[in-house]
C-alpha positions, 0 to 999 in steps of 0.5 A: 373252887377258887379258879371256877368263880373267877372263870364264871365272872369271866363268862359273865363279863364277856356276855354282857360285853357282847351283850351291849355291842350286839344290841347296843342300838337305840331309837333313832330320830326320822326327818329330812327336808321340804322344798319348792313348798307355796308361800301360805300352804302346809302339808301333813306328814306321816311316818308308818301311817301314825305320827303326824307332821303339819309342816307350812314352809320349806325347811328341815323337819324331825318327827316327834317319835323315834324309831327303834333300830332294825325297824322300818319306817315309811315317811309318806304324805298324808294331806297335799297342800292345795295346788301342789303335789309332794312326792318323798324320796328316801322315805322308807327304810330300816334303821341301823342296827346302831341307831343312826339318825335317818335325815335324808328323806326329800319331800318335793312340791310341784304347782298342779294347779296355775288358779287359786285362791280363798273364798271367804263368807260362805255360809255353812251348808251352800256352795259357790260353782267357780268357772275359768278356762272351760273348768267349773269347780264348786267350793262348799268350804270357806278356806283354800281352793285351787283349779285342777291342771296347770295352763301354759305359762302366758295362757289367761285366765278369768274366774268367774261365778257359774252358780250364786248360793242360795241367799248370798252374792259372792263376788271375784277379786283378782278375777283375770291375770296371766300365768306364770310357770311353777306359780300358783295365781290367787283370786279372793272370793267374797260372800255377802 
């Protein structure tokens, strides 16, 4: 009777010891790095379509929520910045089954657009029609815009009001300038 005890206390210590060393994983933190992001813009984040993640400069970046080991995750842009694009490399995968940090995802902004700016004033329910360059783009929010395209570094641009809202002025400064490559130009528009 003896002999069985002590083998059944063997049998269980070397289950749990096997026990921990099979899933002796835990969560692990998902992140990487930001770069070629604009001075003044920010993006959002997400990892498998939940836990967001606002980010305004280049840096390194963490999520808040961990992913547990042998799971997938799937890091994604949820909201460009306006004038860029941001593509992720790296970003998905499985964690290990150890539950290793995951901090290689790169995310890359580019410049899509060459003009842009902020308008300010603008009163709620109108819209200002903005022209450079052959393109009209109308703006119904104060805030962040950006033409679509990028022109040839050197190329000219001259941004002007196409159509006035109903009951304001709204006027351009910094309307003209030169292009410069991987550099977004900013203009101010103003509505009285």
């Amino acid at each position: 009777m003896r002999q069985t005890k002590a083998t059944v206390l063997i049998i269980s210590l070397v289950a749990m010891v096997a026990l921990v060393a099979c899933g002796g994983g835990g969560d692990s933190s998902i992140g990487g790095t930001i770069s070629g992001l604009g001075s003044g813009l920010s993006l959002t984040l997400q990892n498998n379509n939940a836990d967001y993640l606002t980010i305004g400069s280049n840096q390194s970046f963490t999520f808040a929520k961990s992913v547990a080991s042998n799971s997938a995750y799937d890091v994604t842009v949820l909201t460009q910045p306006i004038g860029q694009t941001c593509s992720v490399a790296n970003g998905n995968g499985t964690v290990d089954s150890i539950g290793d940090a995951v901090s290689n995802v790169a995310v890359s902004c580019v410049y899509s657009s060459s003009v842009g700016g902020v308008v300010t004033g603008l009163n709620a329910g109108t819209s200002v029609t903005l022209s450079t360059n052959g393109a009209f783009l109308p703006i119904a929010t104060n805030g962040l815009f950006a033409f679509p395209g990028t022109l040839p570094s050197g190329s000219t641009y001259d941004v002007t009001v196409s159509t006035q809202p109903s009951g304001q002025s709204c006027a351009v400064s910094n309307p003209t300038g030169v292009v410069v490559e991987n550099v977004m130009s900013t203009v101010t528009v103003n509505c009285t």
